[in-house]
N, CA and C of each residue as an Amber inpcrd file, in Angstrom:
protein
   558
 -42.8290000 117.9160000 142.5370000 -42.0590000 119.0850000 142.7590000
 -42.2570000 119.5430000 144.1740000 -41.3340000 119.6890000 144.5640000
 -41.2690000 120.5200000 145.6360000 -41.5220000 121.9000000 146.4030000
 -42.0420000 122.3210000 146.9990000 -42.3480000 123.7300000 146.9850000
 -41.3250000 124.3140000 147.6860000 -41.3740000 125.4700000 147.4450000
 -40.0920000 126.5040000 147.7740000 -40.0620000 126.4480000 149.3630000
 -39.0270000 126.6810000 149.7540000 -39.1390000 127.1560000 151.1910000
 -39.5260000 128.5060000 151.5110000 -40.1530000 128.9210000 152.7330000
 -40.2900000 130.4000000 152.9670000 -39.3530000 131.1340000 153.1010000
 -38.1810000 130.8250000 153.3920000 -36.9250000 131.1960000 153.5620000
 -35.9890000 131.7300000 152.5480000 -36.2680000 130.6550000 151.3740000
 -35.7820000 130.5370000 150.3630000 -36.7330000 131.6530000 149.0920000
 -37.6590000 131.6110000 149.3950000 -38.7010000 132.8490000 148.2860000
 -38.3740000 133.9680000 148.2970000 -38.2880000 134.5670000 146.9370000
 -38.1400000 135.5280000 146.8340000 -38.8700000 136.7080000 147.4370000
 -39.8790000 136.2760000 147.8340000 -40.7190000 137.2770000 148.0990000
 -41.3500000 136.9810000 149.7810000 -39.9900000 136.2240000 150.5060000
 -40.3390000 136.1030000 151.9060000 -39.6690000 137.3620000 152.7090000
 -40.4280000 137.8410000 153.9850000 -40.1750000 139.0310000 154.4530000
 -39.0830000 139.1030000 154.9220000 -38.2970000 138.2620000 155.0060000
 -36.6770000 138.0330000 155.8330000 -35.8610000 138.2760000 154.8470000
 -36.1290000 137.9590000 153.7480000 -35.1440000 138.3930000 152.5830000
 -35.4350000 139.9060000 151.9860000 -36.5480000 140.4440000 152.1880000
 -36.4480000 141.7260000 151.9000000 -35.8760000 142.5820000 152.5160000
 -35.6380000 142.3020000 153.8910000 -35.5230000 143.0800000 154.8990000
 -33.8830000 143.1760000 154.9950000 -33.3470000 141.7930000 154.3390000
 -31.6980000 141.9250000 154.7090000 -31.4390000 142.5330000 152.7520000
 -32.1430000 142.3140000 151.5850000 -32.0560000 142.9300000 150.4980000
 -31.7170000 144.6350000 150.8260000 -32.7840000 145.2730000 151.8440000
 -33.1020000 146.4060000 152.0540000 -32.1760000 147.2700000 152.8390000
 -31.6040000 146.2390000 154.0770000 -30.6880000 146.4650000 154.5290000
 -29.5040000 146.6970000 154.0330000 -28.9840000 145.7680000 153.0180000
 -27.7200000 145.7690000 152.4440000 -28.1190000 147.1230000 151.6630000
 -28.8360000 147.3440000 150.9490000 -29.4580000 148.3990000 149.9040000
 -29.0960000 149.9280000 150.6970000 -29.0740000 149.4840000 151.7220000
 -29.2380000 150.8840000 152.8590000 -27.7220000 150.7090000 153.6620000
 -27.3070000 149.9090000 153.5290000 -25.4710000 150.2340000 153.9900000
 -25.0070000 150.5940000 152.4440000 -25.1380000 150.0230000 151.6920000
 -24.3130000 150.4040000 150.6240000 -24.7980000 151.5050000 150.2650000
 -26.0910000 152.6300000 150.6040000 -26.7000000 153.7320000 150.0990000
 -25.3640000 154.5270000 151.2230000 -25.7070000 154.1170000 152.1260000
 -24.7720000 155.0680000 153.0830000 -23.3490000 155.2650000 152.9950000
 -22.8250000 153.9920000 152.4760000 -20.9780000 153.8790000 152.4200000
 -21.0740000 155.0080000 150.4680000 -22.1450000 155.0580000 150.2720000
 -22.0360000 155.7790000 148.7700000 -22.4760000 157.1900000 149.4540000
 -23.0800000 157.4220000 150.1340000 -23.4900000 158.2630000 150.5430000
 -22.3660000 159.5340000 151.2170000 -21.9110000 158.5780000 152.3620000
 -20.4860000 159.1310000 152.7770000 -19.3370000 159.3890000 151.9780000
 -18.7100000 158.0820000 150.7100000 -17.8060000 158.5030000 149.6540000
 -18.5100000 159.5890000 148.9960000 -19.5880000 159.9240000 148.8190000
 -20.0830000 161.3010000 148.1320000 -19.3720000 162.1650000 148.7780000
 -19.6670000 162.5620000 150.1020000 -19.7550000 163.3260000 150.9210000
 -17.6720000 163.6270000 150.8210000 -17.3590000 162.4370000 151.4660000
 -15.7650000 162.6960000 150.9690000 -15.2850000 163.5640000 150.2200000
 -16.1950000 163.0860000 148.8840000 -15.4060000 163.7490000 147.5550000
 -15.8010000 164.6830000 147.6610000 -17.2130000 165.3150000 148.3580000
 -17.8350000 166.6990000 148.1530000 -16.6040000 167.6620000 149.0150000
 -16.1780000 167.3410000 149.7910000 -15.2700000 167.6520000 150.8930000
 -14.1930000 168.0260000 150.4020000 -13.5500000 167.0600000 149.7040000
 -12.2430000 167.1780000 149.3040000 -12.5320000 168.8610000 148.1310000
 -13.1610000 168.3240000 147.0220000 -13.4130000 169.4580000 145.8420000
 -13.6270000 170.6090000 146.8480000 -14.3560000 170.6930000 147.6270000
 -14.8190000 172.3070000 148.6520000 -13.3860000 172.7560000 149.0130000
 -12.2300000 172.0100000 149.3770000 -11.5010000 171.9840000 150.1510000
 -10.2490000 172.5890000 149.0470000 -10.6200000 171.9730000 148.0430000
  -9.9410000 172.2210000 146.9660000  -9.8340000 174.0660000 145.9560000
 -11.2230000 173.5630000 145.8300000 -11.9040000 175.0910000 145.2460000
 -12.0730000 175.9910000 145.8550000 -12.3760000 175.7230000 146.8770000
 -13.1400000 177.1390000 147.6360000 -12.3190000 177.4490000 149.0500000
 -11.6530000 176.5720000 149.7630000 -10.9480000 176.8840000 150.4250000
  -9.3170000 177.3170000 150.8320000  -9.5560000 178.8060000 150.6160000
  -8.0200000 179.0410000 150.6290000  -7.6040000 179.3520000 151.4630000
  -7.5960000 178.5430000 152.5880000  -6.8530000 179.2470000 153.7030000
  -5.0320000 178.5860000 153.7380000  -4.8120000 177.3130000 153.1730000
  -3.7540000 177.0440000 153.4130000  -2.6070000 177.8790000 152.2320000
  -3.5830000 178.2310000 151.2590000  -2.9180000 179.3960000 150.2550000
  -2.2990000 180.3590000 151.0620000  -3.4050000 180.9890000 151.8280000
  -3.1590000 182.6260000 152.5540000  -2.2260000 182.2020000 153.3610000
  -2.3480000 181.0520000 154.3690000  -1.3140000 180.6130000 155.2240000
   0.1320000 180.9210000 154.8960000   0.1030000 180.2100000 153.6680000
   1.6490000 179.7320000 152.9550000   1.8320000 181.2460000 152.3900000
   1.3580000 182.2890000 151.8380000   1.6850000 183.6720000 151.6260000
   1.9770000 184.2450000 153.1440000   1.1360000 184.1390000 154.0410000
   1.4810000 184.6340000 155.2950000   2.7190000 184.6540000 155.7510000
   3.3200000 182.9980000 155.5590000   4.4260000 183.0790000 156.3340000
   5.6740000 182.9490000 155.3540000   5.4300000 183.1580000 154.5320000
   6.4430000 183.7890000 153.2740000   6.8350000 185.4550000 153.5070000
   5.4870000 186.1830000 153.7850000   5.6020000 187.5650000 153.7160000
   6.6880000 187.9300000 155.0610000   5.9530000 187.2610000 156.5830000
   6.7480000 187.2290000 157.5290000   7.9170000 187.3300000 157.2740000
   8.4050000 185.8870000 156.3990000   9.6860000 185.2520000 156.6640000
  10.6290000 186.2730000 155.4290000   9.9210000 186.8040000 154.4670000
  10.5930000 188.4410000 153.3610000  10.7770000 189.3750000 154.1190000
   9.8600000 189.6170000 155.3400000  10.3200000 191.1800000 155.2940000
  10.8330000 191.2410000 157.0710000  10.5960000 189.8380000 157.7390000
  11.3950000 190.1830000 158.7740000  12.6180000 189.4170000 158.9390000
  12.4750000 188.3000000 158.4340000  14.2320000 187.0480000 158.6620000
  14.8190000 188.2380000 157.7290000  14.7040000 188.0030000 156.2660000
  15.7060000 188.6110000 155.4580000  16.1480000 190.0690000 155.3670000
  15.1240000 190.7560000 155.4730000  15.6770000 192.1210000 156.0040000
  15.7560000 192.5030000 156.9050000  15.2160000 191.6750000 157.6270000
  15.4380000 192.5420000 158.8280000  15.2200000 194.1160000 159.5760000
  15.3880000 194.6960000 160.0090000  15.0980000 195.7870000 160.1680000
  15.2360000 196.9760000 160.0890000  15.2190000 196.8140000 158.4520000
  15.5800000 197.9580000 157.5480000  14.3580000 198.7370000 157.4880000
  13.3140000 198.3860000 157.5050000  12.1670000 199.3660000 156.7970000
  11.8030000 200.0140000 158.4070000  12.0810000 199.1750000 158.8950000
  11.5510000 200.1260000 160.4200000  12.7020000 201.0770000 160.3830000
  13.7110000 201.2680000 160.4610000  14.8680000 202.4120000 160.6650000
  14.4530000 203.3470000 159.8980000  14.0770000 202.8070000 158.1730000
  13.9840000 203.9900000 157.2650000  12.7730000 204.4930000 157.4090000
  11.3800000 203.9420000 158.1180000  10.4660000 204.2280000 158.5200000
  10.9030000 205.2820000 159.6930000  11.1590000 205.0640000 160.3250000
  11.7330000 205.5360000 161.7070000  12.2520000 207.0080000 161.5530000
  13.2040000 207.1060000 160.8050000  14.1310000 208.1520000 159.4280000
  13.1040000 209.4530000 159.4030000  12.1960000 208.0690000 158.6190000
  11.4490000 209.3080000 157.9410000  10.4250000 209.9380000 158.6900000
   9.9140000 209.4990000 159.3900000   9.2060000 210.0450000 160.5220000
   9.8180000 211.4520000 160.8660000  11.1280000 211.0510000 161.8450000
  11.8320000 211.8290000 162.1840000  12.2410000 213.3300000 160.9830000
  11.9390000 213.0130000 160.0640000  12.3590000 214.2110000 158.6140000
  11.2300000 214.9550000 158.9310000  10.1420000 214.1560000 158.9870000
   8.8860000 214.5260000 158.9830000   7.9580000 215.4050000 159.7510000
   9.0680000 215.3650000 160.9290000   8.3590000 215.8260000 162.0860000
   9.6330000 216.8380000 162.1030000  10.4470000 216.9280000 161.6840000
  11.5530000 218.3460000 161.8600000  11.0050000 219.2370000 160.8110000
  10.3240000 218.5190000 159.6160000   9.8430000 219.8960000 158.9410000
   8.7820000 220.1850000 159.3940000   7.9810000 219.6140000 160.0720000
   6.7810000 220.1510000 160.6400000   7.0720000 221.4130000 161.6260000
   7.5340000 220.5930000 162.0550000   8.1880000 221.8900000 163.2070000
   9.1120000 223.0460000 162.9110000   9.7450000 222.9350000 162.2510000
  11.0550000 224.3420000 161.6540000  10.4390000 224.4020000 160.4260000
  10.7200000 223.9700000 159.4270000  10.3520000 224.4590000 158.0040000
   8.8720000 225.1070000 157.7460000   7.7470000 224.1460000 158.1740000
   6.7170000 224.5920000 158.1380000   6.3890000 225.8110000 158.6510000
   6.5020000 226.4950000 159.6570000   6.4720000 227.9190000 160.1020000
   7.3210000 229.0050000 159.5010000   8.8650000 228.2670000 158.8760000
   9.3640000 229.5250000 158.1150000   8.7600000 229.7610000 157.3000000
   7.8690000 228.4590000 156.5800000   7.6730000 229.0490000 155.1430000
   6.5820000 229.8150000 155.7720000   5.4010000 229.4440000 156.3510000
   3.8590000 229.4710000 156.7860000   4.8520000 231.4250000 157.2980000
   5.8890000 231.8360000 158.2110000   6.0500000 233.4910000 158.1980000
   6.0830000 234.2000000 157.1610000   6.9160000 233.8140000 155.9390000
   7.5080000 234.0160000 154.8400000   6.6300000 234.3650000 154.0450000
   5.4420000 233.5150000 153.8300000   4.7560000 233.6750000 152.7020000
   3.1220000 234.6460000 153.2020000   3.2950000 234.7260000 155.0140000
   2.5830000 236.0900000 155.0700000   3.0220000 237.2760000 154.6890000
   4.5550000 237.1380000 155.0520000   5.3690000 239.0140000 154.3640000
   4.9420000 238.7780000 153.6730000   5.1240000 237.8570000 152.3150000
   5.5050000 238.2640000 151.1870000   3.8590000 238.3570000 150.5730000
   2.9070000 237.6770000 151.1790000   1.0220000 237.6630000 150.8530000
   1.3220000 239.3420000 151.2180000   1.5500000 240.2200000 152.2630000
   0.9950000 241.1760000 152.6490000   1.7600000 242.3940000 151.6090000
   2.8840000 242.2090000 151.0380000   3.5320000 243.1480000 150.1250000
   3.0810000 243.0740000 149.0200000   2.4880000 242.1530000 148.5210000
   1.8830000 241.5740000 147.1110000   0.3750000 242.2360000 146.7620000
  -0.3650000 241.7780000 148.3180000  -1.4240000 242.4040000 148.5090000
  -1.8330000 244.4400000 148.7980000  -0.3150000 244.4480000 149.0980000
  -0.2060000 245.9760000 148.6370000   0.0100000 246.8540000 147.1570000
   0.5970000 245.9170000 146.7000000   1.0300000 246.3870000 145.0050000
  -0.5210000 245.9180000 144.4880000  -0.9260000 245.3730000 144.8340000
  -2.3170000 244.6340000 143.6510000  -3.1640000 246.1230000 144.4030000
  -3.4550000 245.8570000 145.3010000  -4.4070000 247.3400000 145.6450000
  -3.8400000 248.8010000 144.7430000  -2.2730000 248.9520000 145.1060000
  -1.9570000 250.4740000 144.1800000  -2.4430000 250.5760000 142.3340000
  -2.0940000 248.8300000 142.0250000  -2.3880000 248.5170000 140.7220000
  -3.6520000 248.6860000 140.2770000  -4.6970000 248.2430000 141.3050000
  -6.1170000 248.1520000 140.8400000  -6.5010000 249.8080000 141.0890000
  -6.2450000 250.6030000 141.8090000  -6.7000000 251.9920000 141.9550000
  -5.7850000 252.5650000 140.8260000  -4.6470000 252.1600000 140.1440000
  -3.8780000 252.8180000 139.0600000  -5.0080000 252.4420000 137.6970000
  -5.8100000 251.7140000 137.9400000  -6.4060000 251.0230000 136.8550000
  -7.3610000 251.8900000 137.1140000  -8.5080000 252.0250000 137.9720000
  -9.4980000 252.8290000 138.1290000  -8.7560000 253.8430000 137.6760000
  -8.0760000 254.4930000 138.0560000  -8.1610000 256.3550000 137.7890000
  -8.0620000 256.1330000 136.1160000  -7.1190000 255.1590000 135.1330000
  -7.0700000 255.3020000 133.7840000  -8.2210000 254.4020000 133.4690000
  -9.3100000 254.0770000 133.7810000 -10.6540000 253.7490000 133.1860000
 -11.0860000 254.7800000 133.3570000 -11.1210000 255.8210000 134.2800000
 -12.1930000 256.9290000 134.7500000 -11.6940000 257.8020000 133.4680000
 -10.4010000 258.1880000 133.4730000  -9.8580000 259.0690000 132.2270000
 -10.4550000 258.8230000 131.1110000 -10.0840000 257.4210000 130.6260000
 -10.4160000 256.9360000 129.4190000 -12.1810000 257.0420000 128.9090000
 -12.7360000 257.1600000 130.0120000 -14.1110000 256.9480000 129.8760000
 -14.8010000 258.4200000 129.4010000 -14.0240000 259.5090000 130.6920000
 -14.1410000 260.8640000 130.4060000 -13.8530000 261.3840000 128.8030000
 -12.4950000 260.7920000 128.4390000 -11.9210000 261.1860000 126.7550000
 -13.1540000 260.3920000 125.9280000 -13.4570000 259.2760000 126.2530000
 -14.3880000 258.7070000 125.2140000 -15.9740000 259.4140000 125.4550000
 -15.8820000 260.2670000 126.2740000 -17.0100000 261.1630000 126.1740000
 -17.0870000 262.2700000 125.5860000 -15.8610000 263.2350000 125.7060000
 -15.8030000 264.0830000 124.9430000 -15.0890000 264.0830000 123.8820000
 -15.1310000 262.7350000 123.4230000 -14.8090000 262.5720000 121.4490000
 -16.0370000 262.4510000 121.0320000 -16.9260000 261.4470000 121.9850000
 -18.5050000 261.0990000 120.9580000 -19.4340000 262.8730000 121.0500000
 -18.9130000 263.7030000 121.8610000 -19.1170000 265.1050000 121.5280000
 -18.6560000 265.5210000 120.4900000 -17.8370000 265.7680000 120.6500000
 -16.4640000 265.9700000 119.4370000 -17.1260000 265.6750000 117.8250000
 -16.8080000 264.2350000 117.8450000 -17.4940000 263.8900000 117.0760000
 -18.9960000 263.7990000 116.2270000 -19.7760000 263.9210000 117.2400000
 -21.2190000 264.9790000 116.8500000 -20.9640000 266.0370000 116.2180000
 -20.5860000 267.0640000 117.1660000 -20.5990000 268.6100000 116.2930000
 -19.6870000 268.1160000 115.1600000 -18.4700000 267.5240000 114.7160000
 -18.0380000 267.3940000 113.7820000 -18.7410000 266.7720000 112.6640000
 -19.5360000 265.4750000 112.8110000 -20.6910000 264.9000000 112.2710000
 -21.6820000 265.8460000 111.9610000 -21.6570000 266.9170000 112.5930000
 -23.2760000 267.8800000 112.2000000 -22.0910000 268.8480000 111.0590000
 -21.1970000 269.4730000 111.3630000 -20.4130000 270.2160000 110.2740000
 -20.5660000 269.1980000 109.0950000 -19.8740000 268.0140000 109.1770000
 -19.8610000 267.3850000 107.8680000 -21.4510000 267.2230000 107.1970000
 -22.4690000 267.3860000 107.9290000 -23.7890000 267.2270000 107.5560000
 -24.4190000 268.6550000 107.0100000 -23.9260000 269.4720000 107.4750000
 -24.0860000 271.2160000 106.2630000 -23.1710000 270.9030000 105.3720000
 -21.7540000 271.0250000 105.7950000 -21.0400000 271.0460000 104.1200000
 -21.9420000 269.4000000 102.7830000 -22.6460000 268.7110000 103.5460000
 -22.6940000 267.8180000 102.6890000 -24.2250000 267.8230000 102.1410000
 -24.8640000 268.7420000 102.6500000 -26.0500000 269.2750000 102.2780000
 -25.6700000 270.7340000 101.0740000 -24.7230000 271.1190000 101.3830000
 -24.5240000 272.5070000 100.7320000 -24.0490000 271.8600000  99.2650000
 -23.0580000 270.5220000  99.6820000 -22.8070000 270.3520000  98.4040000
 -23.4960000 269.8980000  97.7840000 -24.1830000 268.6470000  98.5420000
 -25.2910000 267.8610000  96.9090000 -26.6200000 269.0510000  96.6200000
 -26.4980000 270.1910000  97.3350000 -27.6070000 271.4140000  96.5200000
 -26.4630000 271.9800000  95.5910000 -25.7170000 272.5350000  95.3110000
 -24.6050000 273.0560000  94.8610000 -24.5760000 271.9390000  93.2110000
 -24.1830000 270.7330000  93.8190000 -24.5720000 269.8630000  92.7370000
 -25.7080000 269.7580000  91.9940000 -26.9640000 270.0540000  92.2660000
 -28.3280000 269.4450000  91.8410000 -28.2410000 271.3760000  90.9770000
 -28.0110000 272.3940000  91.3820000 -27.8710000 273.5500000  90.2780000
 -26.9560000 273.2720000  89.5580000 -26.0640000 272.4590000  89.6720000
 -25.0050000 272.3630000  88.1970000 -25.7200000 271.3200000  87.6610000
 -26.3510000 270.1150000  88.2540000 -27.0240000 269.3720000  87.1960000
 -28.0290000 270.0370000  86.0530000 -28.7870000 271.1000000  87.1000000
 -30.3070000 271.8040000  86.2840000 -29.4880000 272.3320000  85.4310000
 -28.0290000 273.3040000  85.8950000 -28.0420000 274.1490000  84.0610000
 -27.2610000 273.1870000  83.2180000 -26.6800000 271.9290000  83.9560000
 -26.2100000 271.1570000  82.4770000 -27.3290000 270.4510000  81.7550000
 -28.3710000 270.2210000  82.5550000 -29.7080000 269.4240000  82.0730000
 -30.2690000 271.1070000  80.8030000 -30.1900000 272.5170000  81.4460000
 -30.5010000 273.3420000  80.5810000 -30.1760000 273.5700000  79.4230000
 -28.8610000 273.1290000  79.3130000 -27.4920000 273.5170000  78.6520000
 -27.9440000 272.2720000  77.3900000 -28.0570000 271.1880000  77.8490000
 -28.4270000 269.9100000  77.1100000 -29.7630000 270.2130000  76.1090000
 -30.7250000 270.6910000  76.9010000 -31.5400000 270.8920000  76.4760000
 -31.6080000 272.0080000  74.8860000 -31.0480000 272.7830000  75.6140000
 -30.9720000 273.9940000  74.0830000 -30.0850000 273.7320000  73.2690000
 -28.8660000 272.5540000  73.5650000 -28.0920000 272.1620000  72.3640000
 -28.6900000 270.9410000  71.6110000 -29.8790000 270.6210000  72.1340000
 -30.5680000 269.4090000  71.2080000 -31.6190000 270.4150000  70.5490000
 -32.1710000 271.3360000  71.0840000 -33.3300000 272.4650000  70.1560000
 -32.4460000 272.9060000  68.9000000 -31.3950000 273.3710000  69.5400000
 -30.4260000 274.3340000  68.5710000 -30.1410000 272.6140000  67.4180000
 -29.5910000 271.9800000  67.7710000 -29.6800000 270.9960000  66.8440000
 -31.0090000 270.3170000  65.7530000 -32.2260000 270.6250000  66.6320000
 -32.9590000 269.8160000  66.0990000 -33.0690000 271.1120000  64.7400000
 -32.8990000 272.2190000  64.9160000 -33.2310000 273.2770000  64.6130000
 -32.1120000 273.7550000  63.4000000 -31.1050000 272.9930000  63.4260000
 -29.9940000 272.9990000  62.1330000 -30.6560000 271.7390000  61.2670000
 -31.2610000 270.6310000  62.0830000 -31.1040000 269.3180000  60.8890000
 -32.3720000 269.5550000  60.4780000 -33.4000000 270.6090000  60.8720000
 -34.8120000 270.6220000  60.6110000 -33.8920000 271.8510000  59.2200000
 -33.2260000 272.6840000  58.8190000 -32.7130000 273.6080000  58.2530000
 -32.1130000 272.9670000  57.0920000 -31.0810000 271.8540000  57.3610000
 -30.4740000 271.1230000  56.2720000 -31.4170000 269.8740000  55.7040000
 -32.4970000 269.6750000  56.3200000 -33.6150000 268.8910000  55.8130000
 -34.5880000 269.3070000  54.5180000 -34.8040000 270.6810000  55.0520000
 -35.3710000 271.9860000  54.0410000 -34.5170000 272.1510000  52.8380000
 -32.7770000 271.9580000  52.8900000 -31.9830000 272.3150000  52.2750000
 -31.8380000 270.9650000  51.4390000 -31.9340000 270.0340000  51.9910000
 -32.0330000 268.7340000  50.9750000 -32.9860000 268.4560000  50.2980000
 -34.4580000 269.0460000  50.4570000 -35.6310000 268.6600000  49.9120000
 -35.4670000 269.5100000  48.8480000 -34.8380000 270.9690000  48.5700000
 -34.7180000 271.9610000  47.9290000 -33.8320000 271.2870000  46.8550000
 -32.6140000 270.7300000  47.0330000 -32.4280000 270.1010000  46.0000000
 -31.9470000 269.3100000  45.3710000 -32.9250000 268.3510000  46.4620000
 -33.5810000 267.2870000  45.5310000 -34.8590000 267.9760000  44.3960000
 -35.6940000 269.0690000  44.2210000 -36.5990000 269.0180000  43.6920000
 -35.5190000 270.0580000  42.6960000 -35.0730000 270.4730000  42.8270000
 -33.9410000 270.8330000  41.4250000 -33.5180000 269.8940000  40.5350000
């Protein structure tokens, strides 16, 4: 048998080195198609600029080819409305509504002193009723003393009155008691 060549062995350093090599281009050409695809998906997912782009020049091409320059006029318009009421309207009303603050603010003052003087009244009358009403409260407090005494002597002589018509009674059936015992013994 023949022995191997060095060349030919598996385990000669010239063949590892081009094994290792190839091992290391093909790590890299995989390496880079990674990288590709990582690229593309980023490009895909996460990058929206050719989105915003393509809205960009859509929005352009809506609101200046096709209309044209309508919104600036009515912009323009309104400005102009804007600035005439600032100037005229705003001060009529801003005079207007001082008259009319300062006439308003006169009636509320006559109103609120019309109010004071009929609290002051009202307060005065509700003073001399809870007078009023005392001395009247003390009258009703004699007549109502006079009466429940007035009452308590008509109770005593009907309680008297009671009394001597149960004596006077006991004093007939104690009589017809005598009169039944009498004859019964007949």
């Amino acid at each position: 048998m023949s022995s191997p060549s060095p060349s030919r062995s598996a385990g000669s350093p010239l063949t590892q080195s081009l094994k290792a090599r190839d091992n290391s281009t093909a790590m890299a050409a995989a390496t880079q198609h990674i990288i590709k695809d990582v690229g593309e998906i980023h490009s895909r997912l996460l990058d929206h600029r050719p989105f915003i782009q393509g809205e960009t020049r859509y929005f352009i091409k809506e609101f200046e080819e096709k209309r044209g320059h309508r919104e600036m006029s009515f912009l323009g318009n309104f400005n102009n409305s804007i600035s005439e009421t600032k100037e005229n309207t705003l001060t009529e009303c801003s005079d207007l509504m001082q008259d009319q603050l300062a006439s308003i603010l006169k009636t509320l003052e006559s109103a609120n002193h019309a109010i004071h003087r009929l609290q002051h009244r009202e307060q005065e009358q509700l003073k001399d009723s809870v007078t009023k009403k005392g001395t009247e409260n003390e009258k009703l407090r004699t007549h109502w003393e006079i009466f429940m005494k007035e009452q308590e002597q008509k109770r005593l002589a009907v309680d008297e009155e009671h009394r001597k018509a149960v004596l006077r009674l006991k004093e007939q059936y104690n009589e017809m008691g005598k009169d039944l015992s009498k004859i019964a013994l007949l």
